[in-house]
N, C-alpha and C positions, 0 to 999 in steps of 0.2 A: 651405526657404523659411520666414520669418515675417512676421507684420504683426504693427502693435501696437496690441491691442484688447484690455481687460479680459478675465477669464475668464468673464463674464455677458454679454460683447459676443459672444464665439464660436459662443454658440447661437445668435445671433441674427442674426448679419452674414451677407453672402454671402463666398464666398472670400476674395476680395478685389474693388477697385475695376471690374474687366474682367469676374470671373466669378462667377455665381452659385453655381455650386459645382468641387471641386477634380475632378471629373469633365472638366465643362466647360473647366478651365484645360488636362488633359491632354489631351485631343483637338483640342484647337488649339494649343498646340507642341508636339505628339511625333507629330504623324502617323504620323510615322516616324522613329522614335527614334535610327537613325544616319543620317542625312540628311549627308550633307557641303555640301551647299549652302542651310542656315539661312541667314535675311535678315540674323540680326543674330551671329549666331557662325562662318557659314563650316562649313569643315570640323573645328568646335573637339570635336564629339563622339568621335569617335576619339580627337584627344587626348587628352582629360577619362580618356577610359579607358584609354587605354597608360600615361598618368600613375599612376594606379591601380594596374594591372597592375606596374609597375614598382616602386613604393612596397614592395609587399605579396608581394612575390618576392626582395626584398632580406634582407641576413642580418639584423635587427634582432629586438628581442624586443620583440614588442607588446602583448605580454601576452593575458588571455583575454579581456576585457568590454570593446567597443565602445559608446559612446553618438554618434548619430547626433543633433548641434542644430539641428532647422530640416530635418526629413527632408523634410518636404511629402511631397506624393502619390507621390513618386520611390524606386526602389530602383536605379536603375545604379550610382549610387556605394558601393551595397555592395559589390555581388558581388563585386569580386576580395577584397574584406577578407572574404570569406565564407569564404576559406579557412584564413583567419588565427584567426579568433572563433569560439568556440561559445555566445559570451551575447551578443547585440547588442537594445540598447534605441533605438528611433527616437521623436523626439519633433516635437512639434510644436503653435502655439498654436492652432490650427484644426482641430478634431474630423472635420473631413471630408477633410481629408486623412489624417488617422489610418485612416480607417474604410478611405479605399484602400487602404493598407499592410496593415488586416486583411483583408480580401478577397484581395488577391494570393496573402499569406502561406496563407490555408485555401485558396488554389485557388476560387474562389468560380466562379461562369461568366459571369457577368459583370463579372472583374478586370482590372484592364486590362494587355493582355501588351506584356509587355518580353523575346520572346524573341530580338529583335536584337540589343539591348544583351548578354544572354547569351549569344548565339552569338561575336559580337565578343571577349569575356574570353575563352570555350572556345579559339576559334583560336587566341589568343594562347598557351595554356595547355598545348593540347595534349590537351583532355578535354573530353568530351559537356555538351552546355549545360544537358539535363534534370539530371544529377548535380549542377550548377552551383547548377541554379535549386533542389533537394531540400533542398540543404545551408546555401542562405541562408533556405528558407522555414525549414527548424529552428532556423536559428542566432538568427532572432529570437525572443525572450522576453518583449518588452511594449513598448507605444505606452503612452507617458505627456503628459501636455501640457506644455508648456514656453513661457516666456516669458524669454528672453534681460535684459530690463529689469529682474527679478528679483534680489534678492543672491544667491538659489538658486532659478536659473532653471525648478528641475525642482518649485518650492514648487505642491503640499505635501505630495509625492512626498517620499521622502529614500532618497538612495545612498550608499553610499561610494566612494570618487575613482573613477574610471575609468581604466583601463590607456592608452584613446585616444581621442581624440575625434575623430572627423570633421563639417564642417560646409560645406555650400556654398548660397552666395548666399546665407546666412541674415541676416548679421549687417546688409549694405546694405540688404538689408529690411526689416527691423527698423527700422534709424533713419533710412528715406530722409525726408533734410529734416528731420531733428534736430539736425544739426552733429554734431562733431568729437567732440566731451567727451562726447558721449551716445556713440559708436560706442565709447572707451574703455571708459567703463565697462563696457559689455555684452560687450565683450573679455574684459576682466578678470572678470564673470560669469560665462561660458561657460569661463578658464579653471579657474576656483576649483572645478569638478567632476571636475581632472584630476589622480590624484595624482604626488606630485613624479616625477621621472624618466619620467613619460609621455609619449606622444606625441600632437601634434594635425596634423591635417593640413584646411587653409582653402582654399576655392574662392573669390575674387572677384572681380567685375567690377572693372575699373579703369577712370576717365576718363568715367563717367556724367555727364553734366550735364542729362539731361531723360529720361522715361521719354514714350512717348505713352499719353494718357488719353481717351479718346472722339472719338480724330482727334485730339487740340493735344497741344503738347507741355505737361509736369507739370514745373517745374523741377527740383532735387533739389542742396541747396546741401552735402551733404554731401561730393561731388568725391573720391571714394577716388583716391588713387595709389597705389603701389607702396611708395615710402618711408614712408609715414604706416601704412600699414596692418603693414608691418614693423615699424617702429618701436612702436604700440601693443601687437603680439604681446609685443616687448620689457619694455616697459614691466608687460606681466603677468607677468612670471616666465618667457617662454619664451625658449628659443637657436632660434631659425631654422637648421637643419641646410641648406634646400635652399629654391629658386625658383626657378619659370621660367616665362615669361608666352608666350600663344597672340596672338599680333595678331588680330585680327577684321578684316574685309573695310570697303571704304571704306563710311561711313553714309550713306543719302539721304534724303528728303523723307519717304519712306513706312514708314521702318527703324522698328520698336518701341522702339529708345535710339540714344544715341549711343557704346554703350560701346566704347571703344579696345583693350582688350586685356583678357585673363581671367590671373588668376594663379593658380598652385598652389604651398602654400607647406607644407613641413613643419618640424615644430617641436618640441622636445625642453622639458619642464618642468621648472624648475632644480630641485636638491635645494636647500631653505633648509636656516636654522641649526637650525631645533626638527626637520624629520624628521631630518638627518645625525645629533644628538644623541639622537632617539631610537631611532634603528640604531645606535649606537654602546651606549647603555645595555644595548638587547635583546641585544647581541651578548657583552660583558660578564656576563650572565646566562645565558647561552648556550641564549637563543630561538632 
């Protein structure tokens, strides 16, 4: 999850527009963390995570160092990558959802448990959800802040590329109601911390036209599709390896959006000219 508020607005703001803090956002949508019957996603949790599951069970090499853009207060979208990673960094421009992700991570007792979501992966897996949950608390290394609007989203952090990035919902967050050319760019931010040949894999809502904000609906002219939002991957340097979209349940009156479908998309980061030539030099010299 991101919003887009200076990094001196962060101490200051509440969550966001609905909640005072990322506490309060999680205990009004995750009650129940695999719910199949969400108002505004359906049975899409499960999905979200066989998708996962499946991604990170495949023969690929992902390398070791995950960066997670727009973690918010959430960790289900790690854990199947928890078995893949031993250095995973979650970021985010709201300190207080950081703070959740530290608390879960030390076991805190007042963190907020996600032992469904890891029971859900273990079934899948074949393995105890405590070993699950052990392996992603280690696997994380550091909550940094981030701002997707940034040339270096992670400024004034600095990393070297990232083996993969994972990101979900972050990026229509970020620019709801900014247009098209803002969502590019922040594309091409978030991918420029991945290096060539990496992998990203994007969660987004498709077909939003309104969010509700205090009972009314918020417009939100940005209108993600399918095609646009592929096409901008493109546009940053990535090949779209895979896609495939969750339809969502018909919207009513009282639905939180009108989102149409969620998409899960993975993505391979081209080699340009300067790294092929600098693995070609290294190789040459026999690095």
């Amino acid at each position: 999850m991101c919003h887009r508020m200076s990094s001196k607005e962060v101490e200051t703001q509440p969550f966001d527009d609905d909640f005072e803090s990322a506490r309060e956002y999680l205990e009004f949508h995750w009650p129940d963390v695999m719910a199949i019957d969400n108002v505004d996603e359906g049975a899409a949790m499960p999905w979200i995570m066989d998708q996962f599951h499946r991604t990170f069970t495949e023969d690929k090499h992902f390398g070791e160092r995950l960066l997670d853009v727009g973690t918010g207060p959430t960790v289900y979208q790690l854990i199947s990558a928890s078995r893949v990673f031993t250095d995973i960094v979650c970021s985010d421009i709201h300190q207080g959802a950081l703070e959740e992700i530290r608390k879960w991570k030390n076991d805190d007792t007042d963190a907020f448990d996600w032992s469904s979501a890891l029971k859900h992966v273990s079934g899948l897996e074949g393995t105890r959800w405590e070993e699950r949950q052990g392996q992603l608390r280690r696997a994380i290394k550091d909550t940094v802040f981030c701002d997707v609007h940034n040339e270096n989203p992670l400024h004034p952090a600095v990393f070297r590329p990232f083996d993969t990035i994972i990101s979900t919902y972050c990026l229509e967050g970020a620019c709801f109601n900014k247009g098209r050319s803002t969502y590019k760019k922040a594309v091409k931010n978030v991918c420029s911390l991945l290096k060539p040949g990496g992998y990203i894999i994007l969660l987004s809502y498709i077909g939003v036209t309104y969010y509700l904000k205090d009972g009314k609906k918020d417009p939100d002219n940005l209108r993600l599709d399918t095609d646009f939002v592929l096409k901008s991957l493109s546009e940053a340097g990535i090949t779209v390896l895979e896609a495939s979209e969750f339809k969502t349940p018909d919207r009513d009156a009282c639905s939180y959006s009108d989102v149409k479908s969620i998409l899960y998309v993975v993505g391979k980061k081209d080699l340009n000219g300067d790294y092929l030539r600098l693995l070609s030099e290294n190789n040459d010299n026999g690095v």
